[in-house]
MDTraj code that builds the backbone (N, CA, C; nanometers):
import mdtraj as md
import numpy as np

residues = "UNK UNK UNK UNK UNK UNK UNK UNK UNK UNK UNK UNK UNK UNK UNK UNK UNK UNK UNK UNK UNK UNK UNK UNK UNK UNK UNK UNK UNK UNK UNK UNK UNK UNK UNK UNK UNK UNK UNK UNK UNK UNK UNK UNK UNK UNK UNK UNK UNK UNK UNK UNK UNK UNK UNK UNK UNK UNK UNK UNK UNK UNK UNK UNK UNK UNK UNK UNK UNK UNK UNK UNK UNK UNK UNK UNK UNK UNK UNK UNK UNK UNK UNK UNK UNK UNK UNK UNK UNK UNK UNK UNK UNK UNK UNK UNK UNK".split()
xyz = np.array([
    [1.7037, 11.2715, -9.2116],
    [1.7420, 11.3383, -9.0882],
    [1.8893, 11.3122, -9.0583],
    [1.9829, 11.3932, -9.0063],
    [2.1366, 11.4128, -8.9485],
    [2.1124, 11.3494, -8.8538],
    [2.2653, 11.2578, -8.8380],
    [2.3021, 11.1911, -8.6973],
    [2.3399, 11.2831, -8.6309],
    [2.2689, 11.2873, -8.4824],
    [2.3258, 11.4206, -8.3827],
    [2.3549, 11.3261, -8.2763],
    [2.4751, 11.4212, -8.2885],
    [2.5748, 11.3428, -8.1280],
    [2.6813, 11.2171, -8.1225],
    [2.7468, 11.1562, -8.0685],
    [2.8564, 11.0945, -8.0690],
    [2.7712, 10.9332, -8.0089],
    [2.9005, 10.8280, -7.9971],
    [2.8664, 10.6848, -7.9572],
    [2.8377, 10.6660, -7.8035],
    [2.8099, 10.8100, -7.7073],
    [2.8513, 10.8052, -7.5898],
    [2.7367, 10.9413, -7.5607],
    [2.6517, 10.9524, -7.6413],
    [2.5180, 11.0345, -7.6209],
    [2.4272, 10.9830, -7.5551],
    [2.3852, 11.0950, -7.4571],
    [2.2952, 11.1067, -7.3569],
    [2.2958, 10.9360, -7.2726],
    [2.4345, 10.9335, -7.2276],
    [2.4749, 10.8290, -7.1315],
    [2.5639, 10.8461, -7.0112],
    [2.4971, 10.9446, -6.9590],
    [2.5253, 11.0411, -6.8281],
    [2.5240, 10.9717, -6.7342],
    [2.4125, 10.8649, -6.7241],
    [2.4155, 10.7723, -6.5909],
    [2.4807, 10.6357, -6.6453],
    [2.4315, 10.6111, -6.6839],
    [2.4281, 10.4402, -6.7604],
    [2.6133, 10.4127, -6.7934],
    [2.6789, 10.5016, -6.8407],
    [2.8280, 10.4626, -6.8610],
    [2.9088, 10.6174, -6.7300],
    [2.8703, 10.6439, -6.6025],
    [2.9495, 10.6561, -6.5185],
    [2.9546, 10.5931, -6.3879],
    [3.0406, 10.6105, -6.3290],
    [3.0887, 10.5280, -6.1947],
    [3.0089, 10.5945, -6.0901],
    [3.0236, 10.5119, -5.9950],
    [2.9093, 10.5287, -5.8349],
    [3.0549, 10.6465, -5.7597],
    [3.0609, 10.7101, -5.6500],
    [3.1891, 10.7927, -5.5900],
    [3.2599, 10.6761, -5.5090],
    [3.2348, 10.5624, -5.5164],
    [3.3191, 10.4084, -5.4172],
    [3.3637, 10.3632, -5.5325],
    [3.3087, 10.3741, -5.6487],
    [3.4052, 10.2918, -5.7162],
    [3.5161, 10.3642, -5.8435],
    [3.5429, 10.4661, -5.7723],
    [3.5845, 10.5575, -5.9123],
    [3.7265, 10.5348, -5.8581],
    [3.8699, 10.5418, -5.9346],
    [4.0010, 10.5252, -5.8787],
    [4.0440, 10.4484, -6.0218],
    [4.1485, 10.3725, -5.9293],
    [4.2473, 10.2909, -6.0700],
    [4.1534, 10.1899, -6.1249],
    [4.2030, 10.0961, -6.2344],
    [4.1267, 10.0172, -6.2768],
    [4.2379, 9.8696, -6.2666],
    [4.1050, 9.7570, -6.2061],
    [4.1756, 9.6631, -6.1500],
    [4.2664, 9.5740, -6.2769],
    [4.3774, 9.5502, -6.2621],
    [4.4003, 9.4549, -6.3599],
    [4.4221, 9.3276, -6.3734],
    [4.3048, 9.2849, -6.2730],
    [4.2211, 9.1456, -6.2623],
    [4.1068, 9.1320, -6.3778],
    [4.0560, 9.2428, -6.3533],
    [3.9336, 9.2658, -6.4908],
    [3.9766, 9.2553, -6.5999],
    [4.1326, 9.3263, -6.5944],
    [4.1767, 9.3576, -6.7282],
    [4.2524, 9.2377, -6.7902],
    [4.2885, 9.1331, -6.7495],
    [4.3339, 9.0112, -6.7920],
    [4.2695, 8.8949, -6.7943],
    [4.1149, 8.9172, -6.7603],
    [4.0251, 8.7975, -6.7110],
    [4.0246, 8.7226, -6.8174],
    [4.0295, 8.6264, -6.8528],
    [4.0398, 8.4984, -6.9301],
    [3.8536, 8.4355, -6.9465],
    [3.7737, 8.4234, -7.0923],
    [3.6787, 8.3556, -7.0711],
    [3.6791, 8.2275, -7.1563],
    [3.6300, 8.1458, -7.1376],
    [3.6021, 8.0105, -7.2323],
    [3.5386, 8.0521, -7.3372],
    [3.4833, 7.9506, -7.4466],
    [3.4171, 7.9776, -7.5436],
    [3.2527, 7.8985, -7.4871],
    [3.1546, 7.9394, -7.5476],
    [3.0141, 7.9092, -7.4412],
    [3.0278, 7.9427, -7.3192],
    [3.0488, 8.0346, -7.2663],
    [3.0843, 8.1040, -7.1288],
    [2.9592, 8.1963, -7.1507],
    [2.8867, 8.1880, -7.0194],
    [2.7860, 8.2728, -7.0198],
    [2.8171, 8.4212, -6.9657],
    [2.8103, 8.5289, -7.0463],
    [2.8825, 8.6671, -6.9508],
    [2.7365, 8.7874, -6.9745],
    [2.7721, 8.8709, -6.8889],
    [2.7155, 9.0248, -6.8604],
    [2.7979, 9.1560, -6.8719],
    [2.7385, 9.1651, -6.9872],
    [2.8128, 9.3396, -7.0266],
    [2.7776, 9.4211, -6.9240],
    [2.9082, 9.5018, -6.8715],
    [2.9581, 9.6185, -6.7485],
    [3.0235, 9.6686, -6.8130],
    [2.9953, 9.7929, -6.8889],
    [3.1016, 9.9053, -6.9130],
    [3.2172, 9.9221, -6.8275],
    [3.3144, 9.9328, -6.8552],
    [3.4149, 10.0297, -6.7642],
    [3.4389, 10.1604, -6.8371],
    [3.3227, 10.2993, -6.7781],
    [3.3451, 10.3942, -6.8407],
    [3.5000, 10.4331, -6.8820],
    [3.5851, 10.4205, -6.7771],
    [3.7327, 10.5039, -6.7939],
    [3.8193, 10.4248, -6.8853],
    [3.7851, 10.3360, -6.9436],
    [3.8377, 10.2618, -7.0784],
    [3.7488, 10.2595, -7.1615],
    [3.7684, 10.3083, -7.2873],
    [3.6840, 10.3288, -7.3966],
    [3.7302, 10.1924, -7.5093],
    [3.8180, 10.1525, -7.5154],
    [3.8543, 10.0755, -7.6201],
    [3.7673, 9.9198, -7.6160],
    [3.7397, 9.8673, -7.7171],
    [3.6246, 9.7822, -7.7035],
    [3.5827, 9.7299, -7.6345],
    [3.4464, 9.9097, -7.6331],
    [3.3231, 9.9109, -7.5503],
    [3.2248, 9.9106, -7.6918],
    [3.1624, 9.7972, -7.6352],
    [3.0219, 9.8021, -7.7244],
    [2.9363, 9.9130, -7.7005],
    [2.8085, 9.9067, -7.7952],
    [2.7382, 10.0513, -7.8067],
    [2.6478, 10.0361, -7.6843],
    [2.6295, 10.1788, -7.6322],
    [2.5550, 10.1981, -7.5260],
    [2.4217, 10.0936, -7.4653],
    [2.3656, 10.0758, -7.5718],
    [2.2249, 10.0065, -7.5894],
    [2.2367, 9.8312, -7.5166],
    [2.3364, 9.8211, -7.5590],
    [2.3514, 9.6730, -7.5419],
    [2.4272, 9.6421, -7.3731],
    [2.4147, 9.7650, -7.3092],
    [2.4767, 9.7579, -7.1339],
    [2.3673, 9.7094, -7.0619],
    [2.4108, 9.5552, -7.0260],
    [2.3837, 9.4947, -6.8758],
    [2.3036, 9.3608, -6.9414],
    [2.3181, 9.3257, -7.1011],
    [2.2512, 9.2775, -7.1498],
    [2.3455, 9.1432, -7.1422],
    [2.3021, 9.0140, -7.1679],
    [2.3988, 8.8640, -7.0988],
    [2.4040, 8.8367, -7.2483],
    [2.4930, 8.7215, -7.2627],
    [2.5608, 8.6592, -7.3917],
    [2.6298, 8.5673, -7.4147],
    [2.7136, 8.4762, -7.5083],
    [2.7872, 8.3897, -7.4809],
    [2.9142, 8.4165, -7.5587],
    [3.0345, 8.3714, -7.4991],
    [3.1692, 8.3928, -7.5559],
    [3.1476, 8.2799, -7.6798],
    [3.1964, 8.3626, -7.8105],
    [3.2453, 8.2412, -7.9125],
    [3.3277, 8.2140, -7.9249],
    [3.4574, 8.3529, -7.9154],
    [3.6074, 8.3258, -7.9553],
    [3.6883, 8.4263, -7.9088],
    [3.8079, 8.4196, -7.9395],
    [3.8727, 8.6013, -7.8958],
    [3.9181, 8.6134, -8.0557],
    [3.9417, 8.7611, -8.0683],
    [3.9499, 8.7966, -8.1719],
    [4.0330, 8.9422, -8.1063],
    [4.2016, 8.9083, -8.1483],
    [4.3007, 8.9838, -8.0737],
    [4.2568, 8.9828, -7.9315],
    [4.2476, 9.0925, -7.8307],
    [4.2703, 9.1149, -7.6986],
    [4.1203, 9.0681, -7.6528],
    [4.0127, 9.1212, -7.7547],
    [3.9005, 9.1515, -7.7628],
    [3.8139, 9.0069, -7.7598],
    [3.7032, 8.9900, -7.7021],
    [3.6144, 8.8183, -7.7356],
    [3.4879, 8.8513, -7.7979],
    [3.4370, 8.7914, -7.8720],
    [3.3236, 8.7900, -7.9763],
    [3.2039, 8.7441, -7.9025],
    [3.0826, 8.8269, -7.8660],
    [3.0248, 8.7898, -7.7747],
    [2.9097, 8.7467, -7.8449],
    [2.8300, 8.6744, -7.8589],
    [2.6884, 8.6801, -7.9487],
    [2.5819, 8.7120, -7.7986],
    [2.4762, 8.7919, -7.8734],
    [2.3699, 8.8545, -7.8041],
    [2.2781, 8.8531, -7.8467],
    [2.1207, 8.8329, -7.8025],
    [2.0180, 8.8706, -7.8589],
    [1.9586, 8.9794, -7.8591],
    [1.9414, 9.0449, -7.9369],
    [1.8693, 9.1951, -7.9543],
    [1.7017, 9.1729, -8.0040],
    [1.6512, 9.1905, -7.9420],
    [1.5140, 9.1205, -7.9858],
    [1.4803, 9.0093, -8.0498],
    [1.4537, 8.9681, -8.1934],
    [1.4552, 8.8773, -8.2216],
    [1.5786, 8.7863, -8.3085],
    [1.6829, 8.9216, -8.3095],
    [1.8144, 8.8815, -8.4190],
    [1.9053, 8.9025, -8.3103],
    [2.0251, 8.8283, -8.3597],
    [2.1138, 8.7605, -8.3047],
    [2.2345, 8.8273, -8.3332],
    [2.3267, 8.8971, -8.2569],
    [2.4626, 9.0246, -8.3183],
    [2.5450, 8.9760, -8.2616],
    [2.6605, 8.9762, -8.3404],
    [2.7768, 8.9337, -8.2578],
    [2.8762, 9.0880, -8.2813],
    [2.8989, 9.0607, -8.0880],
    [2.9749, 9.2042, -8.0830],
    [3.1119, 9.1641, -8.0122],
    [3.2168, 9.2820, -8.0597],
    [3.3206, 9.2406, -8.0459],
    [3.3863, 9.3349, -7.8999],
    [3.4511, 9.2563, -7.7626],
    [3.3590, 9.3477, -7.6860],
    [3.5223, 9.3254, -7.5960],
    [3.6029, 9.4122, -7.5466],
    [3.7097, 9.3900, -7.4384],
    [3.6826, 9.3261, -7.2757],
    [3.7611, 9.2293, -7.2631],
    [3.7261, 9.1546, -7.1398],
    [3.6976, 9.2633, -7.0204],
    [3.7500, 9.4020, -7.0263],
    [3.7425, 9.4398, -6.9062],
    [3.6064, 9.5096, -6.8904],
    [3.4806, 9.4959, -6.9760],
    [3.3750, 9.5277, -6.9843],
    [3.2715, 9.4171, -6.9850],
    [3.2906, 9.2897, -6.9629],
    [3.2735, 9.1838, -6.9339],
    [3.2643, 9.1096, -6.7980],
    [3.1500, 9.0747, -6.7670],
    [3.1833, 9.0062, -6.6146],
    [3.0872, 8.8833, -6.6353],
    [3.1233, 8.7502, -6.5365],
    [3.1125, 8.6368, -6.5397],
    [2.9402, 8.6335, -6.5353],
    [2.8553, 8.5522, -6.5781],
    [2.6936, 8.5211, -6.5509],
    [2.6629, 8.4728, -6.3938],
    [2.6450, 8.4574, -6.3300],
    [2.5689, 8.3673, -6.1831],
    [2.5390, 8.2586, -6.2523],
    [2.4517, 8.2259, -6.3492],
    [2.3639, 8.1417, -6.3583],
    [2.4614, 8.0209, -6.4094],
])
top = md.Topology()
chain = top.add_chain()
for i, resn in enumerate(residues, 1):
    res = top.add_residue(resn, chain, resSeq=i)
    for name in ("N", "CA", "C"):
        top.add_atom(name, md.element.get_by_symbol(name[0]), res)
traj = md.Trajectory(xyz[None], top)
């Protein structure tokens, strides 16, 4: 069977903005600094595309291993295996826990 459709298929809700939060993009997000074992939560920022992980893996938690250029190496669990994705801080936000 053919791959149909792009990295950004049928993600109509899931990667756009609420009408309060649509405008510039902060560049607090965009310089945020994480440790390594830092517990974080993937948040798309639809209006920046540059390393955004794949759709599937939004809102899912993880831990920082390293940066790798601008970008930090996040490891995640995907069911029972373990992916390390390479993911831009400004799609990244801190854990609560």
């Amino acid at each position: 069977m053919q791959h149909h459709g792009s990295f950004r298929r049928k993600t109509r809700g899931k990667l756009s903005k609420g009408h309060k939060e649509k405008g510039k993009i902060s560049l607090r997000k965009f310089f945020q600094e994480f440790k390594n074992g830092e517990k974080v939560v993937m948040k798309a920022e639809p209006a920046y595309q540059n390393g955004m992980y794949y759709p599937r893996f939004h809102g899912k938690s993880g831990m920082v291993l390293g940066k790798r250029g601008e970008c930090y190496e996040v490891l995640i669990k995907d069911g029972r295996k373990e992916k390390l994705l390479i993911v831009h801080p400004i799609h990244l936000k801190r854990s609560e826990k």
